[in-house]
Every structure is written in C-alpha cells, then in structure tokens.
C-alpha positions as CSV (number, residue, x, y, z in Angstrom):
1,X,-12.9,1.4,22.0
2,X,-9.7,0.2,22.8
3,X,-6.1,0.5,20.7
4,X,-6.1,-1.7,17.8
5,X,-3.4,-3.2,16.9
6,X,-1.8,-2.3,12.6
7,X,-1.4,-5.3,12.2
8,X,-5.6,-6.2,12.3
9,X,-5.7,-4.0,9.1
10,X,-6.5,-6.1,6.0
11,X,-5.6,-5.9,2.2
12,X,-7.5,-8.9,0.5
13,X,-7.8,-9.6,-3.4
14,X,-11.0,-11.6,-4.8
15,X,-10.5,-14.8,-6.5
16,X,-12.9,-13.5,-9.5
17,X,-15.4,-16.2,-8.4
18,X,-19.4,-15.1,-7.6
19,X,-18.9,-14.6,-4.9
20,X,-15.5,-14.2,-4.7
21,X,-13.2,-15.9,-1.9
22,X,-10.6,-13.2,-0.1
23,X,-7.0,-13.5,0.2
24,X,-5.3,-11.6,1.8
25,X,-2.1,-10.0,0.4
26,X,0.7,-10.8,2.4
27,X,4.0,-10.0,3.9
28,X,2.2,-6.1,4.1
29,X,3.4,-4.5,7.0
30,X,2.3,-0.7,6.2
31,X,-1.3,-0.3,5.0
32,X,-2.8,3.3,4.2
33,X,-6.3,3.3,3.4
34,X,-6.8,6.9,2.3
35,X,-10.9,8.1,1.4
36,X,-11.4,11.1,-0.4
37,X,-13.8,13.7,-1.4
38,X,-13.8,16.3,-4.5
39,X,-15.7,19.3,-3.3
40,X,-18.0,21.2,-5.7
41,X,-17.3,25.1,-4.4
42,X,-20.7,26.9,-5.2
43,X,-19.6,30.0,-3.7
44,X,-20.5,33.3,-5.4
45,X,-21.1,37.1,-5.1
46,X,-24.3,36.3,-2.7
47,X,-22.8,34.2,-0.7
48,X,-23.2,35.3,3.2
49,X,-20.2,36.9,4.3
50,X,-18.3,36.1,1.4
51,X,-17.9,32.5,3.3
52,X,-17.5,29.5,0.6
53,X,-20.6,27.2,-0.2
54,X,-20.0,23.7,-0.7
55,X,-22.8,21.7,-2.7
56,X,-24.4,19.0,-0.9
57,X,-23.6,15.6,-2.3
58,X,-21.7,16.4,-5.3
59,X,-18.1,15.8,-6.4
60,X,-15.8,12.8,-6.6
61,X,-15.5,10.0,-4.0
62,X,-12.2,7.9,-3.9
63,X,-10.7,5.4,-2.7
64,X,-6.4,4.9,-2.5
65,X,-5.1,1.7,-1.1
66,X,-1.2,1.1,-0.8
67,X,1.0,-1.4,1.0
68,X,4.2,-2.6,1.8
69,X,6.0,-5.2,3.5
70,X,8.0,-8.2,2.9
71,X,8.0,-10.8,-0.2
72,X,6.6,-14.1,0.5
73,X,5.6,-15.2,-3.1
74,X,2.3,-16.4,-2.0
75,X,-0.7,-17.3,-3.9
76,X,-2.5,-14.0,-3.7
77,X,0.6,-12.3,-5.0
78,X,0.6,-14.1,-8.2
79,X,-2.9,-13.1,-8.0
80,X,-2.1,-9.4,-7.7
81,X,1.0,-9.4,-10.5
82,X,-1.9,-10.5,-12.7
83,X,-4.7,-8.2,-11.7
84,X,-1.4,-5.2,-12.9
85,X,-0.8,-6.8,-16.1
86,X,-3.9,-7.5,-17.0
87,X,-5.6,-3.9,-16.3
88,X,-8.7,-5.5,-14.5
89,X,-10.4,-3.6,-11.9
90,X,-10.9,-6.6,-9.3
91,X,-12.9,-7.3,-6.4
92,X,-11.0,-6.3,-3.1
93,X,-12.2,-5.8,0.7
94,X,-10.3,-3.8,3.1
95,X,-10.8,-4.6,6.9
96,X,-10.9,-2.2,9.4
97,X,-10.5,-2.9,12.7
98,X,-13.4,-1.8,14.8
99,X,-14.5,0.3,12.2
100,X,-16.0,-2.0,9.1
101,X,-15.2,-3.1,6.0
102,X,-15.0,-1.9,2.3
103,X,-15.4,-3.9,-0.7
104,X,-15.4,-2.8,-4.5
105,X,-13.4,-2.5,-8.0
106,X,-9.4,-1.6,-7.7
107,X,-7.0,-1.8,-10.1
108,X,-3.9,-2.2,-9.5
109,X,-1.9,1.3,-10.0
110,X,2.1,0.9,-8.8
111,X,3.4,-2.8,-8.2
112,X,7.5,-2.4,-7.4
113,X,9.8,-4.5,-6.3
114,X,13.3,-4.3,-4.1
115,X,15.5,-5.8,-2.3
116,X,18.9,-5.5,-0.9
117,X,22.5,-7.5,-1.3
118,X,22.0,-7.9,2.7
119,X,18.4,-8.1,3.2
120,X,14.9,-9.6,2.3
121,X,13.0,-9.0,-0.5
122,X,10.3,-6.4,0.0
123,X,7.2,-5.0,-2.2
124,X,4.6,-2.8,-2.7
125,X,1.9,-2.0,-4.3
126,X,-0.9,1.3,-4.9
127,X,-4.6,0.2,-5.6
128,X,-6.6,3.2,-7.1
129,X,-10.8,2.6,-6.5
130,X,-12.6,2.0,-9.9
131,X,-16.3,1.6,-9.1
132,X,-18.8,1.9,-5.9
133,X,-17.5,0.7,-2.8
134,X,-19.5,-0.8,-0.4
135,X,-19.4,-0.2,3.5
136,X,-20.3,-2.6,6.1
137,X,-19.5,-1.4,9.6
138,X,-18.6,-3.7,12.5
C-alpha cells in the first residue's frame, strides 16, 4: 500500500434523491473520520484472574465526521446549511482512500462560521451518525 495523499479523503452529502447523487462538500481541507465502539464490561467475581470480560457484539457503534477548510459557497454547502436547519438525518458517503467507503444517516451537529479582517472565509462543520452505516471496501 502506498502513502495516500489527505487530500483523496471525501465528505459527500446526498441530494435526497433514490438513489441519491453525491456532492462533495468543499473547500474541506481537515477531515476526521472517527468510528467508535461502546463496550459492554461483563466482568464479575468469576472472572479468571480478575481480568475484565467484554461481551461479544454488544454496545454502541458510532460514527463522528468533522471538517474544515475554506468557504466556497457551493452548491452542496447550501445543501449542508439546510440539512442543520432542518434536523434531517441525510444520506452521506465518506471515501477512504485505499480503504472503502461508508454510507448512512448524519445529521448535521456543529455548522460555524469565521473569518478574518485579513483573510478568507473558512468553515466547519461536525456530522454525528444517526442510523446503520454501510461499508464497502476498495
């Protein structure tokens, strides 16, 4: 596998058609795709060696997305200011270099805005995962 480059990683919103056409956000220059896992501890007094016991597949599986980079003002940004205000838990895919792609539900949890006297507009945004996500590898 060789070095990929950050740049490859993608952040694209559904157009809410069936099936839904990808956008991808732009102007993102940082992308953090974080998966997690909510461990059930099943540990107790017979537990060998007093060592902790994790339950085989329980808990909570999530997804956090978050991005930022510059302001373009391009469609899918209009798209994402209306996924916030609206509440809706969209259709997004995340591409991974070399590695696959996920595609499920996210709202849309932080949307801010900045920008300096002396510099370009920038934003960001946080997507939270709100249903199944599906993996495809590459």
């Amino acid at each position: 596998m060789s070095v990929q480059s950050g740049r490859d990683i993608l952040i694209r919103i559904g157009d809410g058609g069936d099936p839904p056409v990808f956008t991808a956000a732009a102007g993102l220059r940082l992308k953090t795709i974080s998966l997690n896992a909510r461990l059930v501890d099943v540990t107790n007094a017979d537990s060998v060696g007093g060592w902790r016991e994790l339950m085989d597949g329980a808990g909570l599986k999530t997804c956090a997305v978050s991005g930022s980079g510059v302001f373009v003002d391009a469609a899918a940004d209009a798209r994402i200011r209306q996924a916030f205000f609206d509440r809706s838990a969209d259709s997004w895919q995340l591409l991974i270099p070399d590695f696959g792609t996920l595609t499920g539900a996210f709202q849309v949890a932080a949307l801010d805005y900045a920008g300096r006297h002396d510099g370009e507009a920038s934003w960001s945004m946080s997507l939270a995962s709100a249903g199944p996500l599906v993996f495809e590898a590459l």
